[in-house]
mmCIF file of the C-alpha atoms, coordinates in Angstrom:
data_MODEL
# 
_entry.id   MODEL 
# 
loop_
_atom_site.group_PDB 
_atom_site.id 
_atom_site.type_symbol 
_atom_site.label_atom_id 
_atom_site.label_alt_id 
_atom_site.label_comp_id 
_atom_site.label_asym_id 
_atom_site.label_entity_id 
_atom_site.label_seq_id 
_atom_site.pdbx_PDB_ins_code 
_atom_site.Cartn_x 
_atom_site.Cartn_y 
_atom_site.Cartn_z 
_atom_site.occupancy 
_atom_site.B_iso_or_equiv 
_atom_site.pdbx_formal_charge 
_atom_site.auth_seq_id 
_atom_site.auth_comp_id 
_atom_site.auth_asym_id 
_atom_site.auth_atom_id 
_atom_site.pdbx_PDB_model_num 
ATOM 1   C CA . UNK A 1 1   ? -2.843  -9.510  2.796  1.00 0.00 ? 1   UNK A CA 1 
ATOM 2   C CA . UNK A 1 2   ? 0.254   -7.291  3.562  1.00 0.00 ? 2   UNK A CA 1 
ATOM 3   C CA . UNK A 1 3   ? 0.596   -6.853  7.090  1.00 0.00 ? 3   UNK A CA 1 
ATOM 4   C CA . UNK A 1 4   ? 0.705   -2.553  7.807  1.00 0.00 ? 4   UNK A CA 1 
ATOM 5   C CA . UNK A 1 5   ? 2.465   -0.853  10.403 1.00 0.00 ? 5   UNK A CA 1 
ATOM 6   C CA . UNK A 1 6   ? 0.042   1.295   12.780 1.00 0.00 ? 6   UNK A CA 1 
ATOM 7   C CA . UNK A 1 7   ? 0.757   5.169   13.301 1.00 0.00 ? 7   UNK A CA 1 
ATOM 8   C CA . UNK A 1 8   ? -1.081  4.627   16.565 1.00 0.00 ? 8   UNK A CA 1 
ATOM 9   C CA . UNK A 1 9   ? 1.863   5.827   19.132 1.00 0.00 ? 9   UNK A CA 1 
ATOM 10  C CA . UNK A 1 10  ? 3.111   3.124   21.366 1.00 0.00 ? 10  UNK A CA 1 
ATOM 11  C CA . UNK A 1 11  ? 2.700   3.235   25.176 1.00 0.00 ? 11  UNK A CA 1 
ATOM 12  C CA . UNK A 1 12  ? 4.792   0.612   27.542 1.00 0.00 ? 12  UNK A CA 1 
ATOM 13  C CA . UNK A 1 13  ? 4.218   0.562   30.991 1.00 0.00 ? 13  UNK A CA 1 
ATOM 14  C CA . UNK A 1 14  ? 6.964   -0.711  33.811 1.00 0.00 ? 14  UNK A CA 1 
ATOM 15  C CA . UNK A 1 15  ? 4.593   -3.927  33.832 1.00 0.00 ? 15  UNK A CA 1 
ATOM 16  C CA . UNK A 1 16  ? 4.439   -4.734  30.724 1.00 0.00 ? 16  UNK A CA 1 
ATOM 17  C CA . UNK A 1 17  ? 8.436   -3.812  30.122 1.00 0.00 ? 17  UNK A CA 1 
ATOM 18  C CA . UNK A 1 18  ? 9.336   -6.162  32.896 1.00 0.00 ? 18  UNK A CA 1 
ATOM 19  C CA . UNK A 1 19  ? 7.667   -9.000  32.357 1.00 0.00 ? 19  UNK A CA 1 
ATOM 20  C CA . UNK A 1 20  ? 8.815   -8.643  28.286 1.00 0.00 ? 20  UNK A CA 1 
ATOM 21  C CA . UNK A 1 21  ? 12.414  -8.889  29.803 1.00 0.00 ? 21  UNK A CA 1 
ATOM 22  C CA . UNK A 1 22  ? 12.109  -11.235 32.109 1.00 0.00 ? 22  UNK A CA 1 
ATOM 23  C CA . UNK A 1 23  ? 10.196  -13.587 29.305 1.00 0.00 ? 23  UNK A CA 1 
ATOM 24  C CA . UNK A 1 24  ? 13.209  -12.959 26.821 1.00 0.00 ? 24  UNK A CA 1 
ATOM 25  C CA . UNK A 1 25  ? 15.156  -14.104 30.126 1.00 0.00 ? 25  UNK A CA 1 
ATOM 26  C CA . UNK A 1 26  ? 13.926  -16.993 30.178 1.00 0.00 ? 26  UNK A CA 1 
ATOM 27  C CA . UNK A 1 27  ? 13.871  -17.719 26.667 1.00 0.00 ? 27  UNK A CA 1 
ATOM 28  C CA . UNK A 1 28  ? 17.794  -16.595 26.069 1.00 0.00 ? 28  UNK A CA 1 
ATOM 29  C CA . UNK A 1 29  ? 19.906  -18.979 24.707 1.00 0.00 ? 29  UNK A CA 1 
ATOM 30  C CA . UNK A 1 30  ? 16.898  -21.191 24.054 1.00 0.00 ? 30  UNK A CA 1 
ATOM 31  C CA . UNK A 1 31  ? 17.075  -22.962 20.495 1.00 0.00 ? 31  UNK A CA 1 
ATOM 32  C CA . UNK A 1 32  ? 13.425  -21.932 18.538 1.00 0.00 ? 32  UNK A CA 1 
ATOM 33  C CA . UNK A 1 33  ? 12.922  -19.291 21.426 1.00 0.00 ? 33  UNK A CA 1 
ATOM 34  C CA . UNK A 1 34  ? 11.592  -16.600 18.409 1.00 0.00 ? 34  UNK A CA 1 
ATOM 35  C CA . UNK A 1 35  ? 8.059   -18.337 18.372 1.00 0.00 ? 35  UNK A CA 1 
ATOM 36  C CA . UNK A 1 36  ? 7.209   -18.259 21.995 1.00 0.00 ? 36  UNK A CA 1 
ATOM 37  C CA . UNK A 1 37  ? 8.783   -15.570 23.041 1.00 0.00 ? 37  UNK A CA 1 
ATOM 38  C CA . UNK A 1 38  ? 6.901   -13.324 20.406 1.00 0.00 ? 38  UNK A CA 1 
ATOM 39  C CA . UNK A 1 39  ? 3.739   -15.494 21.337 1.00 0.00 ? 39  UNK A CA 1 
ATOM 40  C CA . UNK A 1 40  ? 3.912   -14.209 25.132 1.00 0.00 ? 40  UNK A CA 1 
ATOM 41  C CA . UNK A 1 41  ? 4.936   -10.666 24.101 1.00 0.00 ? 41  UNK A CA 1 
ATOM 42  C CA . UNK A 1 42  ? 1.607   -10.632 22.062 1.00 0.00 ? 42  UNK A CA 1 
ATOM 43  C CA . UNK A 1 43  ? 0.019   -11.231 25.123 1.00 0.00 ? 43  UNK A CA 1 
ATOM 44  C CA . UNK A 1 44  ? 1.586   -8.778  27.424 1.00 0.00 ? 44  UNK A CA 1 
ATOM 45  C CA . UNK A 1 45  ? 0.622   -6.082  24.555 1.00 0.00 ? 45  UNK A CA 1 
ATOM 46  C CA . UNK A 1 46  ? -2.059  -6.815  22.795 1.00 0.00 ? 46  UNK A CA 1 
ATOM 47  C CA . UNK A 1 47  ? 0.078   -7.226  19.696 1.00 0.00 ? 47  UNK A CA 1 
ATOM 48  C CA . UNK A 1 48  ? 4.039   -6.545  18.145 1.00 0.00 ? 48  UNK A CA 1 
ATOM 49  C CA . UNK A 1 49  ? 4.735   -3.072  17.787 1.00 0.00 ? 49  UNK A CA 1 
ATOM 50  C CA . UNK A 1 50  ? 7.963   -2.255  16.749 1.00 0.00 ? 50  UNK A CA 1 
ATOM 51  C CA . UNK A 1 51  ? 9.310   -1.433  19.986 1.00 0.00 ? 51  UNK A CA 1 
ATOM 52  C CA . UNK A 1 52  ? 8.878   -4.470  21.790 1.00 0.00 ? 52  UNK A CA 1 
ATOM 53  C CA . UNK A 1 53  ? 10.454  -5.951  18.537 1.00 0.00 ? 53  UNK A CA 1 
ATOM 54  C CA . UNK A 1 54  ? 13.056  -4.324  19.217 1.00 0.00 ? 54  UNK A CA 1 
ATOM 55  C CA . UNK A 1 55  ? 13.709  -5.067  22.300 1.00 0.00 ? 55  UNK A CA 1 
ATOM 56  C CA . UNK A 1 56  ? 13.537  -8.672  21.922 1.00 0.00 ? 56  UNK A CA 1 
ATOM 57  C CA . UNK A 1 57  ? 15.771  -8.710  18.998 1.00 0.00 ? 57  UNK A CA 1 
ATOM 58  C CA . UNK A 1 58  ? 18.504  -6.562  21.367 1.00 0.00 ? 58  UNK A CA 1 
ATOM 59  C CA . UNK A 1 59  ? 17.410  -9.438  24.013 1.00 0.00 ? 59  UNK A CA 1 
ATOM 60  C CA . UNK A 1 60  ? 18.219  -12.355 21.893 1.00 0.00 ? 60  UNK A CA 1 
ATOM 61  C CA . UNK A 1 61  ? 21.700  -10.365 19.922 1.00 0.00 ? 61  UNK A CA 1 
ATOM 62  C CA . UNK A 1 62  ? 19.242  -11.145 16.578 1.00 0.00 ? 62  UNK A CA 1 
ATOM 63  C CA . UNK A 1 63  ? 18.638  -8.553  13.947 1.00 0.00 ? 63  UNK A CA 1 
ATOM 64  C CA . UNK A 1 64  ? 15.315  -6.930  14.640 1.00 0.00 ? 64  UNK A CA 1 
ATOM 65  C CA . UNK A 1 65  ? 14.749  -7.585  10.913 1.00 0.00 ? 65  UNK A CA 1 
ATOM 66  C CA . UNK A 1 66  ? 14.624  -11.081 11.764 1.00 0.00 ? 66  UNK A CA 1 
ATOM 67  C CA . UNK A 1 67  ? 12.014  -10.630 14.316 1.00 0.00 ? 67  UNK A CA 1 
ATOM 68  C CA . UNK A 1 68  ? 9.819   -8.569  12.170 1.00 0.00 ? 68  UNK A CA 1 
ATOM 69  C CA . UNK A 1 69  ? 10.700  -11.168 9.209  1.00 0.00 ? 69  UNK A CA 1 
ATOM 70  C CA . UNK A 1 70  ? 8.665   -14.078 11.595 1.00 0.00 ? 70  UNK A CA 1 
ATOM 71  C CA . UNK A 1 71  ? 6.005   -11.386 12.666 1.00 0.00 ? 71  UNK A CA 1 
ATOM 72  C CA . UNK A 1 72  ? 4.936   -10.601 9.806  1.00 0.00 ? 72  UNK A CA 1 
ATOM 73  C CA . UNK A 1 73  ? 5.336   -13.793 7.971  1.00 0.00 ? 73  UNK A CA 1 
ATOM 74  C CA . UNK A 1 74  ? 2.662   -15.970 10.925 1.00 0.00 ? 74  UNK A CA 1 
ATOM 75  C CA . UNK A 1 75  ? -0.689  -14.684 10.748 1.00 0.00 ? 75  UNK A CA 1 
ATOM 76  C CA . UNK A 1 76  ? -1.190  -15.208 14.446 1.00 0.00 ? 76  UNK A CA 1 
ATOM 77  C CA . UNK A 1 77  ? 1.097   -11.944 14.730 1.00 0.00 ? 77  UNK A CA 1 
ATOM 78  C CA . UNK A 1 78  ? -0.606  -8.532  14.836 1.00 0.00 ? 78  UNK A CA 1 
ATOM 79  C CA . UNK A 1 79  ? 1.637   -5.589  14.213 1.00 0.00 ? 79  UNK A CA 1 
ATOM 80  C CA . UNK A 1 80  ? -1.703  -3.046  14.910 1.00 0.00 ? 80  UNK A CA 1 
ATOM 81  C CA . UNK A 1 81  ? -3.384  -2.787  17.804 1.00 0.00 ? 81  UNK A CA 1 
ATOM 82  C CA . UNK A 1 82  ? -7.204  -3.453  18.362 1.00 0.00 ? 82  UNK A CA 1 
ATOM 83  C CA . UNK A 1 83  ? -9.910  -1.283  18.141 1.00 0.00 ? 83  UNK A CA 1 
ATOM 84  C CA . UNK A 1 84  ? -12.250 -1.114  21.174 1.00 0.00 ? 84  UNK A CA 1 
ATOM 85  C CA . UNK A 1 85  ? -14.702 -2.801  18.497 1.00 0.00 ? 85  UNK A CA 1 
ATOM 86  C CA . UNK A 1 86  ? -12.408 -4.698  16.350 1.00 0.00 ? 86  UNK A CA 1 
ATOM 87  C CA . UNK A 1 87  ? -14.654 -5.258  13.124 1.00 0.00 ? 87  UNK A CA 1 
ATOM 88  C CA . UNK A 1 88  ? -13.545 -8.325  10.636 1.00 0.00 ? 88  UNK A CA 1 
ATOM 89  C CA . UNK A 1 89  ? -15.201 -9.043  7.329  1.00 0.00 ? 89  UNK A CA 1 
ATOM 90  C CA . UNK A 1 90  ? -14.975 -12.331 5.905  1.00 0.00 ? 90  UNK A CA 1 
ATOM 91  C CA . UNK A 1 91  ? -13.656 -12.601 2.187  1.00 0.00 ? 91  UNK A CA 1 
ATOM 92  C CA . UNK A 1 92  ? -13.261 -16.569 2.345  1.00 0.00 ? 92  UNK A CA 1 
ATOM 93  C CA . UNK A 1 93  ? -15.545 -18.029 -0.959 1.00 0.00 ? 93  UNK A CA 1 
ATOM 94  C CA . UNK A 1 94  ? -18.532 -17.690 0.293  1.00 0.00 ? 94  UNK A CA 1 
ATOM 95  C CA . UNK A 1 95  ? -18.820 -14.523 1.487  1.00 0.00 ? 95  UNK A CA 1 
ATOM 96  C CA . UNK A 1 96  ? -16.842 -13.149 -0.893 1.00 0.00 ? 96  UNK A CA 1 
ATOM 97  C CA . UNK A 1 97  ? -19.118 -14.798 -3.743 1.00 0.00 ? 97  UNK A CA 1 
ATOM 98  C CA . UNK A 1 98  ? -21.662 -13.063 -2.138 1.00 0.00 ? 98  UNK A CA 1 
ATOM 99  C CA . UNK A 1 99  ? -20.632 -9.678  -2.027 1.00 0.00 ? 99  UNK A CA 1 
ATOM 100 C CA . UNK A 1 100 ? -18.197 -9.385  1.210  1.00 0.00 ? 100 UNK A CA 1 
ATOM 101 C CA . UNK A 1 101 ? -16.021 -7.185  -1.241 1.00 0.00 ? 101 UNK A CA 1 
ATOM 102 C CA . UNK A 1 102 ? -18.409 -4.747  -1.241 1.00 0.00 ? 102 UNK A CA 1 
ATOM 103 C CA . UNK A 1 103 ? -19.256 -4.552  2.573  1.00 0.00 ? 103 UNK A CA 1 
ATOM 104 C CA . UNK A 1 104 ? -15.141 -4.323  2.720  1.00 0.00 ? 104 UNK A CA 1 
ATOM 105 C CA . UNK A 1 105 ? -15.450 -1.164  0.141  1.00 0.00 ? 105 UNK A CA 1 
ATOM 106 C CA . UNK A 1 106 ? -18.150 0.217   2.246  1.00 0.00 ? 106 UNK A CA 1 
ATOM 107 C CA . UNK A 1 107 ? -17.276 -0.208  5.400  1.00 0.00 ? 107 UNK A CA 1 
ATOM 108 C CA . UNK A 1 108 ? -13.546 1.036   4.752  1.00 0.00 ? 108 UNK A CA 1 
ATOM 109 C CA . UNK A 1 109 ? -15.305 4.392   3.280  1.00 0.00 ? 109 UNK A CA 1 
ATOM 110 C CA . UNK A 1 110 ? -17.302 4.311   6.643  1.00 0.00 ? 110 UNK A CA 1 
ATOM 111 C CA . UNK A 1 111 ? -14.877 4.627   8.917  1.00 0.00 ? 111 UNK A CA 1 
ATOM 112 C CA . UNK A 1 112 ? -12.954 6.396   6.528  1.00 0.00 ? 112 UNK A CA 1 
ATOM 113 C CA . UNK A 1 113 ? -9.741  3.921   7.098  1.00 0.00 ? 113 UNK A CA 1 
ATOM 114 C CA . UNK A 1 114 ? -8.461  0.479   5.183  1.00 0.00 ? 114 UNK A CA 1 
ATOM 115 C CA . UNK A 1 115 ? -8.405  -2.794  5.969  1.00 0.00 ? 115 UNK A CA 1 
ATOM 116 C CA . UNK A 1 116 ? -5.529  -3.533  8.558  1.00 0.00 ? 116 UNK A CA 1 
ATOM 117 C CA . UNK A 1 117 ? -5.974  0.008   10.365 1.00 0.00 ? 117 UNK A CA 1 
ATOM 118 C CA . UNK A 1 118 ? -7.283  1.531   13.064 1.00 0.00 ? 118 UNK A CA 1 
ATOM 119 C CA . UNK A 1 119 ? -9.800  4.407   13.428 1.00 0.00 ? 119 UNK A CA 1 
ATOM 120 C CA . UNK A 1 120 ? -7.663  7.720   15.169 1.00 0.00 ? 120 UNK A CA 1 
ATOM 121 C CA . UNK A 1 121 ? -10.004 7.799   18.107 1.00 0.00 ? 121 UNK A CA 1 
ATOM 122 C CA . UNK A 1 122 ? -9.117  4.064   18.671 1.00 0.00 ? 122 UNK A CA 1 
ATOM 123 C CA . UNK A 1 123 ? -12.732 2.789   18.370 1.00 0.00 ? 123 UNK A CA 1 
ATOM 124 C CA . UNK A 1 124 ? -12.783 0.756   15.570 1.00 0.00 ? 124 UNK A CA 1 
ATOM 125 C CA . UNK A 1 125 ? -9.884  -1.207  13.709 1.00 0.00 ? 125 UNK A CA 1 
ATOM 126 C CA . UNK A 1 126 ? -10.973 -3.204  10.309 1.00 0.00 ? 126 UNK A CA 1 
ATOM 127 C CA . UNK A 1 127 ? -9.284  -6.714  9.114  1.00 0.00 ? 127 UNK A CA 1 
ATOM 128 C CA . UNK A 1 128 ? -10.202 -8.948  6.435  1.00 0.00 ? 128 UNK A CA 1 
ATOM 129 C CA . UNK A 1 129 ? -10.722 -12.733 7.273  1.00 0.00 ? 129 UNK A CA 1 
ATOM 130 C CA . UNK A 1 130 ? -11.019 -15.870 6.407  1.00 0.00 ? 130 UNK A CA 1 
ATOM 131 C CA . UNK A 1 131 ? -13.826 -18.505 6.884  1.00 0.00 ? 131 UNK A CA 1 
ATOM 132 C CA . UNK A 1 132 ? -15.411 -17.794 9.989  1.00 0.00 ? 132 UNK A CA 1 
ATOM 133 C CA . UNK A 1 133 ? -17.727 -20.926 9.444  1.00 0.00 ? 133 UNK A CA 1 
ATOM 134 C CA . UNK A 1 134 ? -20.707 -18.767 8.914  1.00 0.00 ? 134 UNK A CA 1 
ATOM 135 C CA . UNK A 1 135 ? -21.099 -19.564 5.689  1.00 0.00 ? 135 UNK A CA 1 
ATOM 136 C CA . UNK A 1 136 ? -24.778 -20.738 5.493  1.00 0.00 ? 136 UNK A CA 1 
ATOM 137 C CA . UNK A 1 137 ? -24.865 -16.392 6.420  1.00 0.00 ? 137 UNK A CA 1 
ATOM 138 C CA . UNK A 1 138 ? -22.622 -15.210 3.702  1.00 0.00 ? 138 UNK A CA 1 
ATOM 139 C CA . UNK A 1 139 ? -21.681 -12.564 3.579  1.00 0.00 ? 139 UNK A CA 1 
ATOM 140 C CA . UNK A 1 140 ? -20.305 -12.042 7.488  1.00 0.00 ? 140 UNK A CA 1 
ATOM 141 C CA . UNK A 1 141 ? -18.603 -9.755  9.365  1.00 0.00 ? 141 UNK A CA 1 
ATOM 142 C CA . UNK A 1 142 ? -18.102 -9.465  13.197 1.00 0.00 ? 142 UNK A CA 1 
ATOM 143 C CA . UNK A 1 143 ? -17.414 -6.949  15.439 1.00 0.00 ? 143 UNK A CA 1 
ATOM 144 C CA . UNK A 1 144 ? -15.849 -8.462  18.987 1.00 0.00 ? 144 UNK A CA 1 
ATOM 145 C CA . UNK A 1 145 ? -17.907 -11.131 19.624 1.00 0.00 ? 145 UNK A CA 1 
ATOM 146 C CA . UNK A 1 146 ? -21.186 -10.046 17.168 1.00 0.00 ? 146 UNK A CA 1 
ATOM 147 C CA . UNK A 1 147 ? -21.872 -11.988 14.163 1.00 0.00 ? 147 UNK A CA 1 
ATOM 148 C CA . UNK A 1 148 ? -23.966 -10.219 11.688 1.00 0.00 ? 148 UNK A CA 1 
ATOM 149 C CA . UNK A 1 149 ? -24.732 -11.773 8.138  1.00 0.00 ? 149 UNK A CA 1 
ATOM 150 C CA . UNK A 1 150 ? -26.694 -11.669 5.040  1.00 0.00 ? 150 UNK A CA 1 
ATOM 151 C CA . UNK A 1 151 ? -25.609 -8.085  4.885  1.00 0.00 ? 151 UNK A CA 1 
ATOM 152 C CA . UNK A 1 152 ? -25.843 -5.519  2.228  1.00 0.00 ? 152 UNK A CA 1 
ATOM 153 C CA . UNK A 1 153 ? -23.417 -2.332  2.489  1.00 0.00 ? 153 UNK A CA 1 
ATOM 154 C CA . UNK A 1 154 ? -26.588 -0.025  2.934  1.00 0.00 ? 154 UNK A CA 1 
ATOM 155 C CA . UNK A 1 155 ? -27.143 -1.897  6.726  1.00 0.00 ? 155 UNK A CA 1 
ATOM 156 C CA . UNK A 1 156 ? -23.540 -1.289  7.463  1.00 0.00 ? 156 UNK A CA 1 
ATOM 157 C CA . UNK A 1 157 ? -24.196 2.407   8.699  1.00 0.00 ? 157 UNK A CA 1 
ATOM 158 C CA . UNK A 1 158 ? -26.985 0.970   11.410 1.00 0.00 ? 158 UNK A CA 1 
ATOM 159 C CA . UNK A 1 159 ? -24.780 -1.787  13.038 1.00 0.00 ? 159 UNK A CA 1 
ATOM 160 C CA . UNK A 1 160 ? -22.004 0.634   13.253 1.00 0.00 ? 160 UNK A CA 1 
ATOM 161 C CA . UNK A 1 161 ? -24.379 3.056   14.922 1.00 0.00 ? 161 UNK A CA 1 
ATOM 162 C CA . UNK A 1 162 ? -24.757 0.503   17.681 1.00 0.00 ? 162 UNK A CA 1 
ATOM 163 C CA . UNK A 1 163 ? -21.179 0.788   19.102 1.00 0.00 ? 163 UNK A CA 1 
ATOM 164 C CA . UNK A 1 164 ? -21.192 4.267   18.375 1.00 0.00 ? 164 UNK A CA 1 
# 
């Protein structure tokens, strides 16, 4: 799935922008330092945004589209933040055998958003997933720490009311 690029406007704090630079610091000069360095950034924000891949390209004299060619190629690199309720729907086999493409279709027109966003209030964001290792419940979906399965799209509206 093509990774998107959020219209969610980005918000650094003198924390945050510190310990960034003093990570690239400590990662300057550093042969493979890309991985880790975009690894702890994650951390610090939450995920990449295109600031803070910025900066570390400017940190490590690399072209930025270098950095964004890694983040976007690992899928262990979000380029989005999180929703308060981040909500993933498994399309691995099982799930998807069982109908996970619709709960995808449903769900998007819920929250009126597609997979890989995030709702304007901030309270939701949607990604598709792989097997979760629910599959005995196909199809799943999860919302932070909540599994739900053997869903239809007409429950979808009543577990979203929940975290309403």
């Amino acid at each position: 799935m093509k990774k998107k690029l959020t219209s969610v406007p980005f918000h650094d704090t003198p924390e945050k922008k510190a310990a960034l630079e003093a990570l690239i610091a400590e990662y300057k000069g550093t042969a493979g330092a890309l991985m880790p360095i975009l690894q702890n950034a994650q951390d610090i924000y939450g995920y990449l945004p295109v600031e803070v891949q910025k900066t570390i390209a400017d940190g490590l004299d690399i072209p930025v589209s270098e950095v964004f060619g890694v983040a976007t190629f690992y899928s262990q690199f979000m380029l989005n933040p999180k929703g308060e309720h981040p909500i993933n729907i498994c399309l691995g086999t099982a799930c998807y055998v069982k109908g996970s493409g619709k709960l995808m279709e449903k769900m998007e027109e819920l929250l009126g958003i597609e997979a890989g966003s995030l709702t304007p209030d901030l309270k939701f964001s949607l990604d598709a997933t792989r097997c979760i290792g629910a599959c005995g419940l196909a199809p799943v979906l999860t919302i932070g720490e909540d599994v739900y399965g053997r869903l239809e799209p007409s429950m979808l509206e009543g577990i979203l009311a929940k975290y309403q």
